[in-house]
N, C-alpha and C positions, 0 to 999 in steps of 0.2 A: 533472642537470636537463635536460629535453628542452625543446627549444626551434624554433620555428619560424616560418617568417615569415610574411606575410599571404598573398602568391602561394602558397606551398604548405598555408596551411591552406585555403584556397578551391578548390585541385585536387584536394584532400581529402574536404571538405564541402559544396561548392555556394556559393549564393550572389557577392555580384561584387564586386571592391574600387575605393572610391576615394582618390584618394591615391596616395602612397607604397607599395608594396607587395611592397618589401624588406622594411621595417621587420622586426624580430624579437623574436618574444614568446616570455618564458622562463614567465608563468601568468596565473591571472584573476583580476581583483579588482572591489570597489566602486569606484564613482565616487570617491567620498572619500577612499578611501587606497589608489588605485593608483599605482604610480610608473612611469618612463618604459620601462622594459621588459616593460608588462605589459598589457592588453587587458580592458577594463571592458566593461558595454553598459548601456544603458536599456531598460525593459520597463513603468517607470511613471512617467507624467506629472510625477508631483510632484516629480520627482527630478533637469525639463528642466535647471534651475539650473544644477546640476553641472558640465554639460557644459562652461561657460564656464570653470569653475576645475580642470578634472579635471587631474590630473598625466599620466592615462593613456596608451601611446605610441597607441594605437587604440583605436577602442570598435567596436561591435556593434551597427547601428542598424538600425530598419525603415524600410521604403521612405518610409511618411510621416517620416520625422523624417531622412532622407539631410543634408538640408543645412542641418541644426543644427549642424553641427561643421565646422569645416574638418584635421580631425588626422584622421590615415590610418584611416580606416575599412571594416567590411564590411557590404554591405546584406543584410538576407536577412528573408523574410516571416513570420520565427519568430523573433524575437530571443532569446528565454529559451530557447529548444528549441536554439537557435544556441550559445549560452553554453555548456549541458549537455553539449554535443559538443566544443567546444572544450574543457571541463574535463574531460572525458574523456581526450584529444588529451593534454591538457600532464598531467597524474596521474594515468599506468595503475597497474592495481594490483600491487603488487610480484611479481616471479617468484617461484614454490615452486620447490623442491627435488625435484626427482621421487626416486619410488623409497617407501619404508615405513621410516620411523624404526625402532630395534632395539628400544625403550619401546615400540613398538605393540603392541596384542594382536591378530592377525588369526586367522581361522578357518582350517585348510586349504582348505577345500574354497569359500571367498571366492574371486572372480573380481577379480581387480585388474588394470587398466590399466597396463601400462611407464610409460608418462608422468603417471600419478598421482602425487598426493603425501601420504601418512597421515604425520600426528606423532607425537610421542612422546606416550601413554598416550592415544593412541584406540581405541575397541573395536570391531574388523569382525566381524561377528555369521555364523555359516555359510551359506552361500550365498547370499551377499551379493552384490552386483553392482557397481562402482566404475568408470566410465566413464575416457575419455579425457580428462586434463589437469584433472578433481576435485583439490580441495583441501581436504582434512579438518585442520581443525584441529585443536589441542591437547583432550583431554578427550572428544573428541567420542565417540557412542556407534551405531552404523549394525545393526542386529538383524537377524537374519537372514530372508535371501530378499529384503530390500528391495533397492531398486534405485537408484543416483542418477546420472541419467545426465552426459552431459559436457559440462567446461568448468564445473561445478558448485563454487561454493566454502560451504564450510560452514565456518563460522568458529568457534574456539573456545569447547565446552559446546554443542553443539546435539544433540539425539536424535531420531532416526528411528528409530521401534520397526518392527519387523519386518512384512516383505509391504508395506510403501508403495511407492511408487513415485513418483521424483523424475523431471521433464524436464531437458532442459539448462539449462545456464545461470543454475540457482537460485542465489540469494544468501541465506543463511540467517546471520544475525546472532544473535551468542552468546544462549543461553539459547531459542532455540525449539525446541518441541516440536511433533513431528510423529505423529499417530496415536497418544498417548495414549487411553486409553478415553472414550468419549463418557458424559455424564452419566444413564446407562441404570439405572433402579430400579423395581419393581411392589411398592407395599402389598399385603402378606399379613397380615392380623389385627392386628397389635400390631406388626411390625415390617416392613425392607424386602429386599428380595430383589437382586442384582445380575443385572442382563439381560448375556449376553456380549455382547462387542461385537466382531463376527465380520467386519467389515467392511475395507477399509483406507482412505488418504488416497493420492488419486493429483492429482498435482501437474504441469502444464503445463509448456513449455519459455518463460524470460524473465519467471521470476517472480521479486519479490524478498519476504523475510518480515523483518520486523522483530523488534530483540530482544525476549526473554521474550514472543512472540506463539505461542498455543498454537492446533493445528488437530487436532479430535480424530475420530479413527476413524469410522469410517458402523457404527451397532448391526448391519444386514445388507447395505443396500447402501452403496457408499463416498464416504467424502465428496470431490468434487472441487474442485481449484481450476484454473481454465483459463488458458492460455497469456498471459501479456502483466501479469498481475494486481499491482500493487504493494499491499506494506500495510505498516501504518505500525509501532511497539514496542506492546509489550502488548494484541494484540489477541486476545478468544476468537472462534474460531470452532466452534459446536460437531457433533453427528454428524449427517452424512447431508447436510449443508449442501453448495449449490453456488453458485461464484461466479464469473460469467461473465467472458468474457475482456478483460481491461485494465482492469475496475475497480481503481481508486483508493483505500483504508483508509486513512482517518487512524488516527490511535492514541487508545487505548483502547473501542475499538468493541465492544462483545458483539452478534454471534449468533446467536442461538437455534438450535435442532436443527429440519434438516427444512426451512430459508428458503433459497429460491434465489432469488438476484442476478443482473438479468441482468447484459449486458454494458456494460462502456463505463459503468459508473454513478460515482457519487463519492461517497465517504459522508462526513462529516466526524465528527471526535474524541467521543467518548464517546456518541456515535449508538446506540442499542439497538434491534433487529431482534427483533420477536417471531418464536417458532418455526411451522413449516411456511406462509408467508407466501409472495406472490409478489414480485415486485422487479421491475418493467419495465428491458430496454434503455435507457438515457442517462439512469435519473436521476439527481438530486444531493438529495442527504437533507443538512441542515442541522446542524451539530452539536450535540448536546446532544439532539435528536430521540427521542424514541419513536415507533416505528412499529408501530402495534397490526393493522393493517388493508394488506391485501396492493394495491399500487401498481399498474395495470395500464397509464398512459399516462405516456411521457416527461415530465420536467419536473424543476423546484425545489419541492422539500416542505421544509416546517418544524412543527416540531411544540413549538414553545420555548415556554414560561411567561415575559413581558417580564421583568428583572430591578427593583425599584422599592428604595426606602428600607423597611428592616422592618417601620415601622408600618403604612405602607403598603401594602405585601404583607397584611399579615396580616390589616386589613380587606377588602380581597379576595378574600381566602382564604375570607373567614364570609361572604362573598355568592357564593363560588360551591358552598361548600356545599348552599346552597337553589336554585341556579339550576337544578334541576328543579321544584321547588315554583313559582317563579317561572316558565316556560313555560309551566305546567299554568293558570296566572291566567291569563298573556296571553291561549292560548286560549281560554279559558272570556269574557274580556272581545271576544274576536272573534266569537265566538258570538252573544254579548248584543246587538252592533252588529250586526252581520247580521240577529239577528230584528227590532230597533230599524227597521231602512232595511225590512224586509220589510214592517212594518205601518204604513210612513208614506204 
């Protein structure tokens, strides 16, 4: 277990300590169940209390709240962003094994890195491309001509079908699929036709994808995802889609083909993106949203039906049924007032 003490995590990380700052921290925890070896923080109000009872041997504070605690602390203008780094700090992620398991099935003519690391029964697909210090986990499947570059871990059962193209530093969590066929079909008479999907998925460097999160192929041009971008488990994204750099995916978001996102947005959980839409820079889509209609200016959008009691909902419901019918009266009753004030 790594451990370290407040002077060296702040020569580290920034920020300034008060206190004691020998103290030595073996991880991070809650206010409420941290104990004396271990480095808590606040980042919500409701949670000031704690602080009086904490066990923790340090905590993590911002500038306004410095002298709520008298126990060895560090100040820093980001406290949750502060945490993140410290939890980093105390639980890197385990060292591979470099080198290619004997179980693996590699291509000859695959490009592999010395200091990579492929396990047993993963498939590197012909001329493949495997970066410096990748980490292929068990099952995984990398198609040929695809690329993924380094420091990339792909963690057990993820598939990269062929000609994508991965940045550094991807974290690809079991069960995602990369450049699957985009949902491409043309009615011909009585049945449907399948459009190829000729495209690939080219992927940023310091992206992470979440499990069973599927990103499908561009039909001709490719679908991209840009540098910095997090998303969350099971999310679709489908062809030709782009999504600007450091947006934020919660999980189970769909969408659509053809929608670009810009940058810096948020979307929240089960969010749906109609296809070829716009998406401005910085926004925040509210979860649960449908978004029918393309976003042009920064902001919070919501798109929620309130939740009420059944019956309640369901009267509702038969009044917004007619609340076209009902528009069309108001007007028509503005009208009447108007000619009313015109001949008074």
């Amino acid at each position: 277990m790594k451990s370290y003490s407040l002077d060296e995590i702040v020569a580290r990380l920034g920020g300034r300590v008060l206190g004691d700052g020998s103290i030595t921290i073996t991880q991070i925890s809650t206010l409420d169940a941290a104990q004396p070896d271990q480095i808590s923080f606040l980042t919500n109000s409701k949670y000031r209390t704690q602080l009086a009872t904490t066990q923790a041997g340090a905590l993590i504070l911002s500038e306004a709240d410095a002298e709520a605690s008298e126990r060895p602390r560090i100040i820093s203008n980001n406290p949750y962003a502060y945490f993140a780094k410290v939890s980093a700090l105390l639980n890197p992620l385990p060292e591979a094994q470099q080198g290619v398991h004997e179980r693996a099935v590699v291509a000859p003519s695959a490009r592999i890195a010395a200091t990579a690391s492929i396990a047993a029964t993963a498939v590197i697909g012909a001329d493949a491309v495997i970066g410096e210090h990748v980490v292929i986990g068990e099952g995984c499947s990398v198609g040929e001509r695809a690329v993924i570059g380094a420091h990339s871990r792909l963690y057990p059962r993820v598939v990269v079908y062929h000609d994508c193209v991965v940045g550094e530093r991807l974290i690809a969590h079991s069960g995602v699929v990369i450049g699957a066929d985009g949902f491409g079909i043309a009615l011909d008479g009585d049945h449907w036709i399948k459009i190829p999907q000729i495209g690939r998925v080219v992927i940023g460097n310091d992206v992470e994808i979440g499990a069973n999160t599927t990103i499908d192929r561009g039909a001709l041009a490719d679908t991209v995802i840009e540098d910095g971008v997090k998303m969350d488990n099971q999310i679709q994204i489908a062809h030709n889609v782009r999504v600007g750099a450091h947006t934020a995916i919660a999980g189970c978001v769909g969408i659509a083909g053809s929608a670009t996102i810009g940058k810096y947005c948020r979307i929240g959980g089960s969010a749906g993106i109609l296809g070829h839409l716009q998406i401005a820079d910085n926004v925040e889509i509210a979860s649960f949203s449908l978004i029918g209609k393309s976003i042009r200016e920064a902001g919070s959008y919501a798109a929620i039906y309130p939740f009420s009691k059944t019956d309640e909902w369901r009267k509702n419901a038969v009044h917004l049924r007619h609340l076209d019918d009902l528009v069309g009266r108001v007007k028509a009753l503005e009208q009447e007032l108007k000619s009313i004030k015109g001949s008074a």
